[in-house]
C-alpha positions as CSV (number, residue, x, y, z in Angstrom):
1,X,-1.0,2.2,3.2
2,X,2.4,0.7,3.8
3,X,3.8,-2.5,2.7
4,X,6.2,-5.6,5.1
5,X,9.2,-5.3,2.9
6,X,12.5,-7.8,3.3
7,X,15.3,-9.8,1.6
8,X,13.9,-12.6,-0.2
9,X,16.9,-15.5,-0.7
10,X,16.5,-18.3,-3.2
11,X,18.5,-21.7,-3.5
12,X,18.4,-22.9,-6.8
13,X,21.0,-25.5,-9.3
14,X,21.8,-24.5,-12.0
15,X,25.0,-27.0,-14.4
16,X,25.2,-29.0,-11.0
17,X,26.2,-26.0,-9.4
18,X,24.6,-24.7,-5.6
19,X,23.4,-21.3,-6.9
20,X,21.8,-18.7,-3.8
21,X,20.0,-15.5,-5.4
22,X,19.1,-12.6,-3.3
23,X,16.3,-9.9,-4.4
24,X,16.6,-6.8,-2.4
25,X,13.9,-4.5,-2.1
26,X,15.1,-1.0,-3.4
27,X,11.7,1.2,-4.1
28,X,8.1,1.0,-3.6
29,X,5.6,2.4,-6.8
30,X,2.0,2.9,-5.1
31,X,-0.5,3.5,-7.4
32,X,-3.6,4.3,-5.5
33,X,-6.0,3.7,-8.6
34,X,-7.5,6.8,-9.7
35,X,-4.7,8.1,-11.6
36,X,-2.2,9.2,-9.2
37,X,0.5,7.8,-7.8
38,X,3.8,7.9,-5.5
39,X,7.2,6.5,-5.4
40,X,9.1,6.0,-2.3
41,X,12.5,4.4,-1.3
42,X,11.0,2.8,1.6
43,X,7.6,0.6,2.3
44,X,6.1,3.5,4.3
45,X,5.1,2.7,7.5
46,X,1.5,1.9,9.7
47,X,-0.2,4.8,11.3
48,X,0.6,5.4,15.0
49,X,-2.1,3.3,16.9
50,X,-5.4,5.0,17.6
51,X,-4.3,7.8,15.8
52,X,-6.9,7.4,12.6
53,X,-6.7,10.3,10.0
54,X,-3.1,11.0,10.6
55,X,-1.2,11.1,7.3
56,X,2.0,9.1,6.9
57,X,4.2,9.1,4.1
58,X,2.4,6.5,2.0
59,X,-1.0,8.1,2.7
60,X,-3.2,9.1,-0.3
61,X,-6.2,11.0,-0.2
62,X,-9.2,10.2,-2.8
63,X,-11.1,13.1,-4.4
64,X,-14.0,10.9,-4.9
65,X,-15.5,8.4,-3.3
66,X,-16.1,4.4,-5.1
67,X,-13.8,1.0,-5.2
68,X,-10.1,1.6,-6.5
69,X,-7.5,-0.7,-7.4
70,X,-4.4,-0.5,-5.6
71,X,-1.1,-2.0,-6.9
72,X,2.4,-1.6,-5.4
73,X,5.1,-2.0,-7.8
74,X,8.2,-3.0,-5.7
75,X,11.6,-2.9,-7.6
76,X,14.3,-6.0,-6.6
77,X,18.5,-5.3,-7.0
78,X,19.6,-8.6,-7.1
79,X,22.8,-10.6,-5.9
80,X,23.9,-14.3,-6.5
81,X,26.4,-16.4,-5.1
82,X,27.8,-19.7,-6.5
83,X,28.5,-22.4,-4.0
84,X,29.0,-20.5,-1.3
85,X,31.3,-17.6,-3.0
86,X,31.2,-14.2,-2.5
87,X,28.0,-12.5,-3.3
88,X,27.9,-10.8,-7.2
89,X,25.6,-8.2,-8.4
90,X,23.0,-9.0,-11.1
91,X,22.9,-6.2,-13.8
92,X,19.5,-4.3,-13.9
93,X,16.2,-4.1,-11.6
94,X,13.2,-6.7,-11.6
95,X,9.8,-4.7,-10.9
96,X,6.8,-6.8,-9.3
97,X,3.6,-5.6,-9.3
98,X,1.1,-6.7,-7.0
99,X,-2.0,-8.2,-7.4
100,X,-4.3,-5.0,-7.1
101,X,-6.0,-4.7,-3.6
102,X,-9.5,-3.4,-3.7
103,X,-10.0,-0.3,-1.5
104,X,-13.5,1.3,-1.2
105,X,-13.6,5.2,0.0
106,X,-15.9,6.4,1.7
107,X,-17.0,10.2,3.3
108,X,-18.3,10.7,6.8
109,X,-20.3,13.9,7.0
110,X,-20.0,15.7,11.1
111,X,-23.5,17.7,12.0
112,X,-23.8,19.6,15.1
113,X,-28.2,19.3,16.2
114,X,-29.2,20.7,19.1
115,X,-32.6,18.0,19.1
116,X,-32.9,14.7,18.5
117,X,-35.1,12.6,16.0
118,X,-38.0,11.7,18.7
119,X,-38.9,15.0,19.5
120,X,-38.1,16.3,15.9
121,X,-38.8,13.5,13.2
122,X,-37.8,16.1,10.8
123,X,-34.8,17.4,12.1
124,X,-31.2,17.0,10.0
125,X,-30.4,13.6,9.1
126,X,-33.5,12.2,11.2
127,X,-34.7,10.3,7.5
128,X,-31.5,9.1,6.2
129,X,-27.7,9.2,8.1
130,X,-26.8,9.9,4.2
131,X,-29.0,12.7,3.1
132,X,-27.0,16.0,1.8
């Protein structure tokens, strides 16, 4: 999991005033719905293309399978500048959580026959591609 981080700028007025605020991502709060979580100082990063099951920084792995709720929690610093000042710093962090992202886990099971199901209807996993 990894998240497309950037500055986000915002032109507001405020007592006739030009007023530009600036919220800067700082840290990233994944919390991968089944109780456990990770904090990171960047948004992690994508896996490296056609390289499935290779962990990454922000990977997780579940214990059980089912639907979790995801939520990244990304923390803002902020900055203003008044009609086209210098930029200030805004006292304190803002923390946005997302809107939790559904993610359903499932297992694959790997079994090695040496027939197939036509010759051998009873044969491992010839009944059911999910049978223990």
């Amino acid at each position: 999991m990894y998240a497309q981080s950037e500055t986000q700028e915002f032109d507001i007025v405020i007592f006739d005033q030009d007023v530009r605020v600036r919220a800067i991502p700082t840290s990233y709060d994944w919390s991968y719905g089944d109780g456990s979580s990770r904090s990171l100082g960047f948004p992690g990063e994508p896996m490296p293309e056609r390289d499935f099951g290779t962990e990454t920084p922000s990977s997780h792995v579940y214990a059980e399978t089912g639907d979790f709720g995801v939520v990244l929690t990304t923390r803002f610093r902020g900055e203003y500048s008044t009609e086209g000042g210098p930029w200030t710093p805004i006292p304190g962090v803002a923390s946005v959580p997302s809107t939790p992202m559904n993610m359903s886990v499932w297992r694959t099971k790997k079994l090695l026959v040496d027939s197939n199901c036509l010759e051998d209807p009873t044969g491992p996993a010839c009944s059911s591609p999910f049978e223990e």
